[in-house]
C-alpha positions in Angstrom: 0.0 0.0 0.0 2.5 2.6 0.9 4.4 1.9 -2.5 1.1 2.4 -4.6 0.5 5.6 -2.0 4.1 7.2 -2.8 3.1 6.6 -6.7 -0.8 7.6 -6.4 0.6 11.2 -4.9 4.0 11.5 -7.9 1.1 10.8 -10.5 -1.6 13.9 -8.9 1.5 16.2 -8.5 2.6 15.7 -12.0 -1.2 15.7 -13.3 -1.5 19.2 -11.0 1.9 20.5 -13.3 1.3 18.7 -16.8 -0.9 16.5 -18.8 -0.1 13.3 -18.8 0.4 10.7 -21.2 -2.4 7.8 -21.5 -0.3 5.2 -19.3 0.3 7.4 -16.4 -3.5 8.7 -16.4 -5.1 5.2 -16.5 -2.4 4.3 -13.8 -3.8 7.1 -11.8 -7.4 6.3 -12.2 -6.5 2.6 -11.2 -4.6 3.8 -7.7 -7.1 6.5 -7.3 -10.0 3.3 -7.4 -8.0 0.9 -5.2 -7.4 4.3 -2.3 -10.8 4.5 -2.5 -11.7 1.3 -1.8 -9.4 1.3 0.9 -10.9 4.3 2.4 -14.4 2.9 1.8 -13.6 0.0 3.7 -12.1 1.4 6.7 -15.1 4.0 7.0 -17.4 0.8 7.1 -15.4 -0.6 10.1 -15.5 2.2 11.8 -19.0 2.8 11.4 -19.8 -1.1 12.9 -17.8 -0.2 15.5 -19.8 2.9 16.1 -23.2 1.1 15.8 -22.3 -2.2 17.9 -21.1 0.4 20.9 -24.3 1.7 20.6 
């Protein structure tokens, strides 16, 4: 994960300072999916969490 991270954040700095070529966009798009799955995930745990406390 933190290899794909270091590489998700290069790609969005060099997409916020040129275009990029085809590779490097669908290469973002792909790490920019897998993050957000991540994220989604993790917001789901800690909403069970919440809810069984309750």
């Amino acid at each position: 994960m933190n290899e794909n991270t270091e590489r998700l954040l290069g790609l969005i700095q060099k997409f916020q300072a040129e275009d990029l070529s085809l590779d490097d966009a669908i290469e973002l798009r792909r790490l920019s999916a897998e993050f957000t799955n991540i994220c989604g995930e993790a917001v789901e745990q800690k909403m069970d969490q919440f809810y069984k406390t309750k």
